[in-house]
C-alpha positions in Angstrom: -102.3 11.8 -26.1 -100.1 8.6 -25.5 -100.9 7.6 -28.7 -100.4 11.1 -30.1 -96.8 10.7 -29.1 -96.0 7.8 -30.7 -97.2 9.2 -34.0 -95.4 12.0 -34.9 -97.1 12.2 -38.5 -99.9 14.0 -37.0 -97.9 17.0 -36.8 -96.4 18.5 -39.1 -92.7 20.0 -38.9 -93.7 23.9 -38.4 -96.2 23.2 -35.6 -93.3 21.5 -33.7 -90.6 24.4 -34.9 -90.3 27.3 -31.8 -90.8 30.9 -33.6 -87.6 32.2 -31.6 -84.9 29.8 -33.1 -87.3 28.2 -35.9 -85.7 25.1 -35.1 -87.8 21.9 -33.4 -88.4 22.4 -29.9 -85.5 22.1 -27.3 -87.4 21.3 -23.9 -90.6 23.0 -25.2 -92.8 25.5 -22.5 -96.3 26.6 -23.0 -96.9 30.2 -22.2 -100.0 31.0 -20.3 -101.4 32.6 -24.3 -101.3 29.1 -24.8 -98.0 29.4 -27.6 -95.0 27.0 -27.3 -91.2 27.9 -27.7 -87.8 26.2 -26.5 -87.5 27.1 -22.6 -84.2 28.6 -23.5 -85.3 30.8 -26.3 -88.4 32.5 -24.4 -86.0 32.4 -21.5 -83.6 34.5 -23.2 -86.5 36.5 -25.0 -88.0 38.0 -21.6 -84.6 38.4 -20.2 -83.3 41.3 -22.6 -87.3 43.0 -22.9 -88.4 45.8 -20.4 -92.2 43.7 -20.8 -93.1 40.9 -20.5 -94.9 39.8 -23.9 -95.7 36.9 -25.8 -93.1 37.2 -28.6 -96.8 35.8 -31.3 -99.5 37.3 -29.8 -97.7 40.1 -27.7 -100.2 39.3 -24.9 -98.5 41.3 -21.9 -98.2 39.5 -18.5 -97.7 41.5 -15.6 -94.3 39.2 -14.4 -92.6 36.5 -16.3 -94.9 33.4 -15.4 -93.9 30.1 -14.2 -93.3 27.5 -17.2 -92.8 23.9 -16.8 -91.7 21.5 -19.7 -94.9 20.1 -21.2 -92.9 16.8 -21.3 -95.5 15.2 -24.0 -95.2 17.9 -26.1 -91.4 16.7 -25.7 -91.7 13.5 -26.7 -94.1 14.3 -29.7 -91.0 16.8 -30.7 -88.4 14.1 -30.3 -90.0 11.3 -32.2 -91.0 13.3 -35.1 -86.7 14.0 -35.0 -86.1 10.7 -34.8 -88.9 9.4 -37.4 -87.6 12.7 -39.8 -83.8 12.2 -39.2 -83.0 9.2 -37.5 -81.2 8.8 -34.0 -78.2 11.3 -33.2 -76.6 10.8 -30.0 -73.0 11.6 -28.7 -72.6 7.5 -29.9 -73.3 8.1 -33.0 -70.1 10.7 -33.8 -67.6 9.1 -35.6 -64.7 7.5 -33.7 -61.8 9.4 -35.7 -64.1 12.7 -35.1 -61.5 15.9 -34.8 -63.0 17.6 -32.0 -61.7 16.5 -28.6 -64.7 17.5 -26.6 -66.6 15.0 -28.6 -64.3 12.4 -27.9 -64.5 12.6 -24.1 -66.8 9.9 -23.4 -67.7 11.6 -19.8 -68.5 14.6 -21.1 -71.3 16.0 -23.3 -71.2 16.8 -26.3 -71.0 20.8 -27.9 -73.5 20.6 -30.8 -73.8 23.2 -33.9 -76.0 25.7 -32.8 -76.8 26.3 -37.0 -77.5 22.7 -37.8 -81.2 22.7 -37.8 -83.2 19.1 -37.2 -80.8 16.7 -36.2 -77.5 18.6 -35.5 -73.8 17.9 -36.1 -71.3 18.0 -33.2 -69.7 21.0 -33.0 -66.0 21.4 -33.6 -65.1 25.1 -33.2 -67.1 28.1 -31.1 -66.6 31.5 -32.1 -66.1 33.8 -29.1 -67.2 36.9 -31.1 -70.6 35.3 -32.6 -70.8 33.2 -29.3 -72.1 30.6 -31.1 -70.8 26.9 -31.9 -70.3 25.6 -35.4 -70.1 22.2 -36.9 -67.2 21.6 -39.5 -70.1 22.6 -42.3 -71.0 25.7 -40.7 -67.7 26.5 -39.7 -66.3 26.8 -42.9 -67.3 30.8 -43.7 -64.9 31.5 -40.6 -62.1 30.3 -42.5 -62.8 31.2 -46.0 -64.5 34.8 -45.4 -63.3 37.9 -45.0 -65.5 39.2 -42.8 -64.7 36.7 -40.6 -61.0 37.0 -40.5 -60.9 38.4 -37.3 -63.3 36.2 -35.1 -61.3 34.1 -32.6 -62.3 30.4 -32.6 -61.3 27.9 -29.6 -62.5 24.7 -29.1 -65.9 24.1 -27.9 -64.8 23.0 -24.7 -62.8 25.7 -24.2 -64.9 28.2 -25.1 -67.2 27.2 -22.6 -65.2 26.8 -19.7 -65.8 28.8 -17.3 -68.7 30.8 -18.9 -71.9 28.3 -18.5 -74.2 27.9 -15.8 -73.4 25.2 -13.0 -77.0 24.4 -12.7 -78.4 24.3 -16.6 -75.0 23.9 -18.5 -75.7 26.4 -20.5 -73.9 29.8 -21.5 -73.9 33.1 -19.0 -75.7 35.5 -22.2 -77.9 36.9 -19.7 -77.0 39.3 -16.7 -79.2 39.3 -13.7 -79.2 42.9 -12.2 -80.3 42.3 -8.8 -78.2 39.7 -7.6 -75.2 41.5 -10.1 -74.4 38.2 -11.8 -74.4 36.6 -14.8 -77.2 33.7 -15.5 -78.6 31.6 -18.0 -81.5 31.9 -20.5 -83.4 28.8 -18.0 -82.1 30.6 -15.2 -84.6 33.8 -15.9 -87.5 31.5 -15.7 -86.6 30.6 -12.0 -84.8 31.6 -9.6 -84.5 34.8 -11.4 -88.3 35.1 -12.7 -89.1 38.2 -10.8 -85.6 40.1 -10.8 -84.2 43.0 -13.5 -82.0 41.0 -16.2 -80.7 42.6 -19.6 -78.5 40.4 -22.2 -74.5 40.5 -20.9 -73.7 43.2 -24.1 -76.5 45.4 -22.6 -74.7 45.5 -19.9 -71.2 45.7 -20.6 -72.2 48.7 -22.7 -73.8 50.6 -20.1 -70.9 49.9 -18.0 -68.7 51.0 -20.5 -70.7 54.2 -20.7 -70.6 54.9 -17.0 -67.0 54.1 -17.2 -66.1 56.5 -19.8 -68.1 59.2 -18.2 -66.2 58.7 -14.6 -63.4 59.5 -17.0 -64.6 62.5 -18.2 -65.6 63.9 -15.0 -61.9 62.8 -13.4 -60.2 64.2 -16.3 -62.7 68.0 -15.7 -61.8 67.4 -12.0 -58.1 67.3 -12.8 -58.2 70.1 -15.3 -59.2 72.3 -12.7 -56.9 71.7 -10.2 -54.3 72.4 -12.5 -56.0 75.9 -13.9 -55.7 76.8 -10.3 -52.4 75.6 -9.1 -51.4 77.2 -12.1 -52.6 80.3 -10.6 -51.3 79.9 -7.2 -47.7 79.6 -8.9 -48.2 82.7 -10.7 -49.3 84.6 -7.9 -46.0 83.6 -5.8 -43.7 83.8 -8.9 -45.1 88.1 -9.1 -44.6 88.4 -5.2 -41.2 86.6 -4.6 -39.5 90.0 -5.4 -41.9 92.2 -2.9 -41.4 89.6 -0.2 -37.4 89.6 -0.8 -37.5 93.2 -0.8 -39.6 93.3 2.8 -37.0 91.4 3.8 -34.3 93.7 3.6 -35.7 97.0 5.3 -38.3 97.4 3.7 -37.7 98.6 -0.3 -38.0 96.6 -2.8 -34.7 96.0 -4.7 -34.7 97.9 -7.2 -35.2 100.6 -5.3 -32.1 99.9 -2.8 -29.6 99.3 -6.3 -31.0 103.2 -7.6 -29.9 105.2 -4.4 -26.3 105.5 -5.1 -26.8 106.7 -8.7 -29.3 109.3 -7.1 -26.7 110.4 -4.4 -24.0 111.0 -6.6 -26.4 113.7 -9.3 -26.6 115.7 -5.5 
């Protein structure tokens, strides 16, 4: 197997692509089926599905089961990279690069999440595609219509504040029993065994519920109003009887008639 790793020809470049992303394996996991995919990508797969399935042979598992990185498997992956498109590290970006989260030398680098094989550092992330883009693959943001009204930050700043403290990777994925937001790698451990849907999943069904609290305030309120409405009407048609009690007894009108009735005797 040693040796098997140190010759990435005897695999060719599908056996070593994840079926999720179909780019080359990222940390690659082996399901219990006995298929591989990136740890991220089955991580993320499971976390938005009501069953647990392998996304190739749809075998069912009764929970999400424990993966490790099979860490020859990695190292079969990143040779055949290296031996297909050479060594690309966060050295290897040019010094006059325009991103400035490349440039910080203590900090990792954003890479194009479209560049397949060897990928480009990325130098804009689009908050509506959530997704990072190189200055290739950024260039249909700019030139396309349909893209006129995605936002794009900087990689670092698009990030801040919305990745993982333990994996360094983006919050997509909300965890419903602890009511947080997690990682993809997150759902395969700590998380394994609790209720997790994608973050739009559940922004939408919060938006829902939202907008049907509304509804029911705005019934709520309609009816109150139908019946102070009424109460108003009721005191506006018995002001005149009560001023009348008031007086002796008669209503008004009645009091304002006698003298024209005394004067006919």
């Amino acid at each position: 197997m040693a040796e098997a790793a140190m010759a990435p020809d005897l695999f060719t470049e599908q056996e070593l692509t994840c079926s999720i992303c179909l780019d080359l394996f990222t940390d690659p996991v082996s399901t219990p089926c006995g298929h591989n995919f990136c740890q991220a990508c089955i991580g993320g797969y499971w976390a938005s599905t009501t069953t647990c399935t392998c996304p190739l042979c749809k075998y069912a598992f009764e929970e999400r089961p424990q993966l490790s990185i099979n860490k020859v498997f990695a190292v079969i992956t990143e040779n055949y990279k290296i031996s297909r498109y050479g060594n690309a590290t966060a050295s290897s970006v040019p010094a006059n690069s325009t991103n400035p989260f490349v440039k910080a030398s203590n900090e990792d680098v954003i890479w194009c999440d479209v560049c397949t094989g060897i990928k480009q550092p990325a130098v804009s992330s689009c908050l509506t595609c959530t997704a990072a883009y190189c200055a290739e693959h950024v260039r249909p943001h700019h030139n396309t219509p349909f893209y006129a009204k995605h936002p794009l930050m900087d990689p670092q700043q698009a990030l801040r504040g919305r990745t993982c403290s333990l994996h360094r990777r983006l919050l997509e994925v909300f965890c419903r029993t602890c009511q947080r937001c997690i990682c993809a790698i997150c759902v395969l451990e700590d998380h394994r065994t609790h209720q997790t849907v994608s973050v739009q999943t559940e922004r939408l069904s919060k938006q829902v519920r939202a907008l049907s609290t509304i509804k029911d305030k705005q019934m709520i309120l309609a009816e109150l109003k139908t019946k102070m409405d009424g109460v108003k009407v009721g005191v506006f048609v018995s002001q005149p009887m009560l001023q009348g009690a008031g007086g002796g007894g008669l209503p008004q009108d009645s009091i304002q008639s006698r003298p024209a009735t005394e004067s006919a005797l």
